[in-house]
Each structure stands twice: as structure tokens, then as C-alpha cells.
C-alpha positions as CSV (number, residue, x, y, z in Angstrom):
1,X,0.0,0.0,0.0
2,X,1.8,3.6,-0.9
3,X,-0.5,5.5,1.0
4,X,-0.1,6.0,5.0
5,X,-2.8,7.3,7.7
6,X,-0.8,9.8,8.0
7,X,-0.9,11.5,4.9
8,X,-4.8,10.9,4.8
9,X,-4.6,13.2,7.9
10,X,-2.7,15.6,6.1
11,X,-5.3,15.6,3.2
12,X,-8.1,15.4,4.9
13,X,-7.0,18.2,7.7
14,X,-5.7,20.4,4.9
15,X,-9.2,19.7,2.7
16,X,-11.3,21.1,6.3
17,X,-8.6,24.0,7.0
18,X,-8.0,25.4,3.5
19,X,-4.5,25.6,4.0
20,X,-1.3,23.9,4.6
21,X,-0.2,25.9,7.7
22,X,-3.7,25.7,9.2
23,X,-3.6,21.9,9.0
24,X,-0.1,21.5,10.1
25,X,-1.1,23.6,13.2
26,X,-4.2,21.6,13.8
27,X,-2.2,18.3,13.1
28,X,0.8,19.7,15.7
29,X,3.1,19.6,12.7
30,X,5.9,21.8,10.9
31,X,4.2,23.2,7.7
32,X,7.5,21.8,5.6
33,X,6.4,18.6,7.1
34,X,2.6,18.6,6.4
35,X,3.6,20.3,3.1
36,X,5.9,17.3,2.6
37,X,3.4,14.7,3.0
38,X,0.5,16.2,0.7
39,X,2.7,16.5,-1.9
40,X,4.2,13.3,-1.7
41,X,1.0,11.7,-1.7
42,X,0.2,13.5,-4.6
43,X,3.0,12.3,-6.7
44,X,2.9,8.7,-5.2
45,X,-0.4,8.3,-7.5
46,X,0.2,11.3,-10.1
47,X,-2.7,13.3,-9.2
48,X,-3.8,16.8,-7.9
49,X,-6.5,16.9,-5.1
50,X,-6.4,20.9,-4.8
51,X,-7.1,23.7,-7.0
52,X,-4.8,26.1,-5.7
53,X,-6.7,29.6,-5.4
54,X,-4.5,32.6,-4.4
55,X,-3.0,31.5,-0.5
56,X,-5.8,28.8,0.0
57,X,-6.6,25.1,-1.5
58,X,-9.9,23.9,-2.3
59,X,-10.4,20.5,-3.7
60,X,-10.7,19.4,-7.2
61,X,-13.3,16.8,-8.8
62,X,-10.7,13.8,-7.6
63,X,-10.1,15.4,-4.0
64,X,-14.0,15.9,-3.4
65,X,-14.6,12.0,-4.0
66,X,-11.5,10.8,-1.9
67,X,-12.2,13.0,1.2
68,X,-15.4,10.8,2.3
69,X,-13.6,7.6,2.1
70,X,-10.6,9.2,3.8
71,X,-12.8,10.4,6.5
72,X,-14.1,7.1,7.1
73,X,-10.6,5.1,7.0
74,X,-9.3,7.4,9.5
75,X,-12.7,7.1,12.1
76,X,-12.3,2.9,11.5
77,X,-8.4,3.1,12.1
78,X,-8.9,5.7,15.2
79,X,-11.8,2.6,16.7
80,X,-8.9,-0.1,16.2
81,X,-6.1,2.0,18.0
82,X,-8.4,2.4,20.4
83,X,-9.5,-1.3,20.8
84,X,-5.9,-2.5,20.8
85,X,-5.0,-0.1,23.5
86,X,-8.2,-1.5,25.9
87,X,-9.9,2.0,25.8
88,X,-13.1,2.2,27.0
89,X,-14.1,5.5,25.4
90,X,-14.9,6.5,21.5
91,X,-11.8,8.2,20.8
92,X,-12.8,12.0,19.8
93,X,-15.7,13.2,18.2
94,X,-16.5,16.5,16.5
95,X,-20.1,17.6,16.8
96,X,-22.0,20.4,15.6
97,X,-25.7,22.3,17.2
98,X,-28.2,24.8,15.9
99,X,-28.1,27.6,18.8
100,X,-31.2,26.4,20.4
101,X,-30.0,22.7,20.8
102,X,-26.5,24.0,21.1
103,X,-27.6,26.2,23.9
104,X,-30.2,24.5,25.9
105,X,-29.5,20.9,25.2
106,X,-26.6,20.0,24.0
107,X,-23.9,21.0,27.1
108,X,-26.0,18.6,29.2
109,X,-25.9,15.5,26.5
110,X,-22.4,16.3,26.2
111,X,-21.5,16.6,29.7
112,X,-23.7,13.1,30.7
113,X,-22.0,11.6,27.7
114,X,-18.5,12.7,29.0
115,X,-19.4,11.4,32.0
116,X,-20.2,8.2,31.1
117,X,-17.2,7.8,29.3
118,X,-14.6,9.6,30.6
119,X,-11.6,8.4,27.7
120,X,-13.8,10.1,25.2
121,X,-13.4,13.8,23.9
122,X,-15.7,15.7,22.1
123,X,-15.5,19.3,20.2
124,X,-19.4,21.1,20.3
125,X,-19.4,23.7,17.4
126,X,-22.9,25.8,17.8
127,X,-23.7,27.9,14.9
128,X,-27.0,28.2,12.6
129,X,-28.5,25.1,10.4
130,X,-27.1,27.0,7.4
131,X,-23.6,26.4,8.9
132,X,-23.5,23.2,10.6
133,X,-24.9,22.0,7.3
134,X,-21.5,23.6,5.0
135,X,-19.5,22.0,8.3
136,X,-21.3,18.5,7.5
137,X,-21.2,18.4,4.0
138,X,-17.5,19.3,3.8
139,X,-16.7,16.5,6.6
140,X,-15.4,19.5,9.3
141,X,-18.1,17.3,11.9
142,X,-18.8,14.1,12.5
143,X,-22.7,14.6,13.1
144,X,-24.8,17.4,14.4
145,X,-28.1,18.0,16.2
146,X,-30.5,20.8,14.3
147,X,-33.7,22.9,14.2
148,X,-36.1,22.3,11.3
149,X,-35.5,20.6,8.1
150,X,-32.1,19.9,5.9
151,X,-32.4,20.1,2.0
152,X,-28.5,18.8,1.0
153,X,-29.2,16.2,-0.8
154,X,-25.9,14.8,0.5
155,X,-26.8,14.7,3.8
156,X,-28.9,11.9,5.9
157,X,-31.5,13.9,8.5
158,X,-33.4,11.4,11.1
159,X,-36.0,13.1,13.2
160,X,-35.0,13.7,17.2
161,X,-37.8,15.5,18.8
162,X,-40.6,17.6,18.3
163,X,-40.5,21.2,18.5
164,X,-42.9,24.4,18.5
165,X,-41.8,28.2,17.7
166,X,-44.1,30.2,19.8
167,X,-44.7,34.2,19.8
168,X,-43.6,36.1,23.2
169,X,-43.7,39.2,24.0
170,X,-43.3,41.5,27.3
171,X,-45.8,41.7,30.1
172,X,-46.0,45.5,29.4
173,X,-47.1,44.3,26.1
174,X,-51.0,45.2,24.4
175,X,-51.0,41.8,23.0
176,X,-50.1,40.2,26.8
177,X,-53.5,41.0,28.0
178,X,-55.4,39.1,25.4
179,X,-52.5,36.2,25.2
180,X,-54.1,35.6,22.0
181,X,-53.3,37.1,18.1
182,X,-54.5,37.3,14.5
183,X,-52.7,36.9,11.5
184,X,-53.8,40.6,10.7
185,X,-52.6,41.9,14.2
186,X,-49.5,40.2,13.9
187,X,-48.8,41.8,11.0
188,X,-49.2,45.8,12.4
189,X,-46.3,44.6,14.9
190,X,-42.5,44.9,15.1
191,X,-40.4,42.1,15.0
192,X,-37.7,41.0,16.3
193,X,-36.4,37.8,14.7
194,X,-32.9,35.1,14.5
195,X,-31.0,35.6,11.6
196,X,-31.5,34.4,7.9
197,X,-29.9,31.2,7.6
198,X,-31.1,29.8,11.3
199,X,-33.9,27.0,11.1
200,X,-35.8,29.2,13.5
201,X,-36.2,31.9,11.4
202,X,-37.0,29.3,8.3
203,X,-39.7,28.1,10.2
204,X,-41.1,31.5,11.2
205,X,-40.5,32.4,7.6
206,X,-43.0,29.1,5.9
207,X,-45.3,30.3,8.8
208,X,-45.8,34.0,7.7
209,X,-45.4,33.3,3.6
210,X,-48.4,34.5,3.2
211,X,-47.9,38.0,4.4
212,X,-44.0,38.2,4.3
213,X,-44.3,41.7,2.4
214,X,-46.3,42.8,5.8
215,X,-44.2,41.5,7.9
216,X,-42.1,44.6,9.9
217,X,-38.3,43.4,11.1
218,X,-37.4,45.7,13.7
219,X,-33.9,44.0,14.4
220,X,-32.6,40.6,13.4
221,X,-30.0,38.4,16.4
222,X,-28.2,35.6,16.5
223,X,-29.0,34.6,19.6
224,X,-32.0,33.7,21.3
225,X,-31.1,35.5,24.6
226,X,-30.4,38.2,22.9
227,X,-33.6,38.2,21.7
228,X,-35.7,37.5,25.0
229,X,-33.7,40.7,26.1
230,X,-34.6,42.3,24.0
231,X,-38.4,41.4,23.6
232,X,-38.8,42.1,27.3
233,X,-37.5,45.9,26.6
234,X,-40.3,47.0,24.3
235,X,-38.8,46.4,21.1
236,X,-41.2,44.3,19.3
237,X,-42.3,41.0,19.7
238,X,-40.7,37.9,18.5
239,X,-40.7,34.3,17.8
240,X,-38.6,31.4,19.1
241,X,-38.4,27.7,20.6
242,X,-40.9,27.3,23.6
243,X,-37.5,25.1,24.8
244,X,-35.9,28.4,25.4
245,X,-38.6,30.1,26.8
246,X,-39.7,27.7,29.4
247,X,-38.3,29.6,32.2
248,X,-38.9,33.3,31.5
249,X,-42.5,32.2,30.8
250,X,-42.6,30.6,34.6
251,X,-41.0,33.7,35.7
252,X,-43.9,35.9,34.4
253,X,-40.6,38.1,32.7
254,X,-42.1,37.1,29.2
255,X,-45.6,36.1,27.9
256,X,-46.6,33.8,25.1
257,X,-48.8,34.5,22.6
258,X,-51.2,32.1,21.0
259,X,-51.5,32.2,17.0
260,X,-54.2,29.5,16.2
261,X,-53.7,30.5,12.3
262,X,-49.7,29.8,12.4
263,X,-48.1,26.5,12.0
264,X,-45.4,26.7,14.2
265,X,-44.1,23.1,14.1
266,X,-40.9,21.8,13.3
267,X,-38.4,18.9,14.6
268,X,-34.9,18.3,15.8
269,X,-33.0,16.1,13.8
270,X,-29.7,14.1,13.7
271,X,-27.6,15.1,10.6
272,X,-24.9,13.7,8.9
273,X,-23.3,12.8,5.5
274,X,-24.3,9.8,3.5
275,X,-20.7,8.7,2.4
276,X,-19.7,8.9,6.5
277,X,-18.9,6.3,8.8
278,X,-21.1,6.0,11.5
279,X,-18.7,5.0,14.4
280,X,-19.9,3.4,17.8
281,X,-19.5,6.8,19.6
282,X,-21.9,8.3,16.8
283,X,-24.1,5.5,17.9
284,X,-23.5,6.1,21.5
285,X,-24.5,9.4,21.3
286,X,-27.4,9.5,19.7
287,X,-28.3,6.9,22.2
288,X,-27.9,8.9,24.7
289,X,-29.7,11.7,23.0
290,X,-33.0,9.8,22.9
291,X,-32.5,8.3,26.5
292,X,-31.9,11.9,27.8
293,X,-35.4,12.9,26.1
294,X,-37.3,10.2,26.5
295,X,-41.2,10.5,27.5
296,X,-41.1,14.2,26.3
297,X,-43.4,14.7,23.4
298,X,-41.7,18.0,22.5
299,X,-38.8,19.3,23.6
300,X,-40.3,22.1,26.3
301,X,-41.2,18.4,27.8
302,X,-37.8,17.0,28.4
303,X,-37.6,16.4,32.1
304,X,-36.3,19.1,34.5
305,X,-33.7,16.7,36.0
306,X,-31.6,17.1,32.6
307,X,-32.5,21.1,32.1
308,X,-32.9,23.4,35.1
């Protein structure tokens, strides 16, 4: 066999970083010894797996179809070492979240998991859907737990959990009187709203289709405490996952607002590529993710003892 792992680690850290240097760093090599390996791997076979464009390397047709089935050599290899070496753990996993799961869910799944098996480690990126999705699709994370759907057609989703959006807005509020809202009087409101890109705002979005063009954006955040502050100051009014409401709603500091027209459902899924290895920690954890929500028939339902 020319090849070594340790050149697919090369290629595959230089495909996820963009550059030499950046993988070298990430790899805890010189960059005249990452740089070394990629091109030697290159001219073992005769081939070019980057398009070189200005400082940065993307991959080429050729590099885009090895990556997967690098990916997965290096997760099977990384399960053997850590057989032969009598570890108990899953070796290291990367993982991305959506904000919401990122946020109010997935520290504690972590943290159990962690707990459980203490040999394992585990890197929780939290960004948008859009985001975690490029991260998937491009093999920078093993899996990831997110709001709504996913449309990549190269990308497996399996529902998690459901969900609800729900509109809030402050006690001081007209609308917290009558806890209760048309499509019309929604409408003559301000918003404020997660960013383009989020699943959040993707659901809110399909909800309101019908009178987008009415629809007044006062301010747009990335993150959903952000927006509760910013709700409970008057702004406007906004719309996000009862999960992350649950508590300012028992606190009386924010008040929900019922929208029998609006179809506020979504789910949380599981996410990750087709072409990629699903290890036994992958397995594990979504395990553990169903065990940990188990009984809850959406996700403002999951126990107290796992979210205070």
C-alpha cells in the first residue's frame, strides 16, 4: 500500500482548514512537514486533489470523492487503535448544534456523555443550520443535532424530537392581555427575529409566507437570549423555541402569545453525510440523546432533572 494514515490526515485536515499551515497547526506539525506529506502523496499516484486559489486550496473533482472515504478510514483506524490499547471510550468526536439545541441541550448531552465515558473527547461547534450544514457536508463534523429541516441532498436527517416556535412578548405588552393574536394583528407589529440562515427563522418564515411583504423586522440576532432581552424591553415582539422560553415564561418576565392561524411546528434532527462512517461513539450518542429525552413529546417536555 503507498498510502499512510498519516498522509490521509494531512489531506483530509488540509481539505477542512483550507490551507497547509492551518492543518499542520491543527495536526501539531511543521508546515515543511505537512507540506511534505501532501505533496508526496500527490506524486505517489500522479494526481492533484487541490485547486490552488490565491494562498488557499480547495479540492478538485478527484479530491472531493476521496475525502469521504478518507474520512471514514481514518474514524475505522482511530476505533482499532483504540481497541488495541483497551480503551473504553470513542476516541474524539466533533459535533455540531443549531443555537437552540447547542444552547439549551446539547452541554447537558455532552456533559452526561462525557461522564459516562470519561476516555472520550468531544468538540461542540454551535452555529446556525445553514452552517452546521457547509460544516457537515464538507466532513469538518462528524454529526450534528438541528432545528427544522435539511435540504443537502448529500446529507442523511433522522427526526429527534418535536419542536414548537411560539410568539412572546413583554408583560407590558397590548397583546399580553389578550394572550391571544390574528394573523392581521400580527402583521401591524415589530419584529424581532434570528437571523436568515437559522432554522428558527425558516420556520417563522413558511409560517408567515403568506404575508412576508407585511411582515415589519425591527432587528434581526443571532442569539436567542439576545432576543428575549430584547423582547422584554419593548422592542417588538418575537418568535422562538418554547424550549428556550420555558423559564422566562414561569418567571412571568415574558408572555406567550397564541397564533391559532400559524403553523409553528418543526423537529430536531440528527444530521450527517451519507458517504460517512457511522462509528460506535456516533451510535452512543445518539443513544444517549433519545435516553436523555425520552417521554417528552416535544422538547419544552424534556424532564427538569436534565434542564434546570
Amino acid at each position: 500500500m503507498k498510502h499512510t494514515l498519516r498522509q490521509l490526515e494531512v489531506f483530509v485536515a488540509t481539505a477542512r482548514a483550507g490551507t497547509v499551515s492551518k492543518a499542520a497547526e491543527h495536526l501539531a506539525m511543521s508546515q515543511s512537514a505537512a507540506s511534505s506529506s501532501l505533496a508526496e502523496f500527490e506524486r505517489q499516484f500522479d494526481v492533484r486533489l487541490f485547486d490552488r486559489v490565491g494562498k488557499s486550496l480547495r479540492l478538485n473533482e478527484l479530491g472531493q470523492r476521496l475525502l469521504p472515504r478518507a474520512v471514514e478510514l481514518l474514524a475505522r483506524a482511530e476505533d482499532i487503535e483504540d481497541l488495541l490499547q483497551g480503551g473504553m471510550g470513542f476516541g474524539s468526536m466533533r459535533i455540531g448544534a443549531t443555537l437552540t439545541i447547542g444552547n439549551y441541550l446539547g452541554t447537558l448531552i455532552v456533559a452526561t456523555f462525557l461522564q459516562r465515558h470519561p476516555e472520550s473527547r468531544i468538540h461542540l461547534s454551535v452555529h446556525n443550520t445553514a452552517t452546521i450544514v457547509q460544516q457537515i457536508a464538507g466532513f469538518e463534523l462528524d454529526m450534528g443535532m438541528i432545528e427544522g429541516s435539511c435540504h443537502h441532498p448529500d446529507l442523511e436527517a433522522v427526526p429527534w424530537l418535536h419542536d414548537e416556535l411560539v410568539v412572546f412578548c413583554a408583560p407590558s405588552h397590548p397583546l399580553a392581555s389578550a394572550r391571544r393574536a390574528s394573523l392581521d394583528e400580527l402583521t401591524r407589529q415589530p419584529w424581532i427575529l434570528r437571523e436568515i440562515g437559522s432554522g428558527t427563522r425558516e420556520t417563522f418564515d413558511h409560517a408567515m409566507r403568506h404575508v412576508a411583504a407585511r411582515i415589519d423586522v425591527r432587528l434581526e440576532l443571532e442569539h436567542t437570549e439576545a432576543i428575549k432581552r430584547a423582547v422584554e424591553s419593548g422592542l417588538g415582539i418575537g418568535c422562538i423555541s418554547r424550549l428556550a422560553l420555558r423559564e422566562a415564561f414561569r418567571r412571568g418576565s415574558l408572555v406567550p402569545v397564541d397564533t391559532p392561524e400559524l403553523d409553528l411546528q418543526r423537529s430536531f434532527h440528527f444530521l450527517w453525510h451519507r458517504q460517512k462512517f457511522t462509528t460506535p461513539g456516533m451510535r452512543a450518542f445518539i443513544a444517549l440523546c433519545r435516553e436523555m429525552t425520552a417521554g417528552a413529546r416535544t422538547s419544552d417536555e424534556i424532564p427538569l432533572a436534565y434542564i434546570p
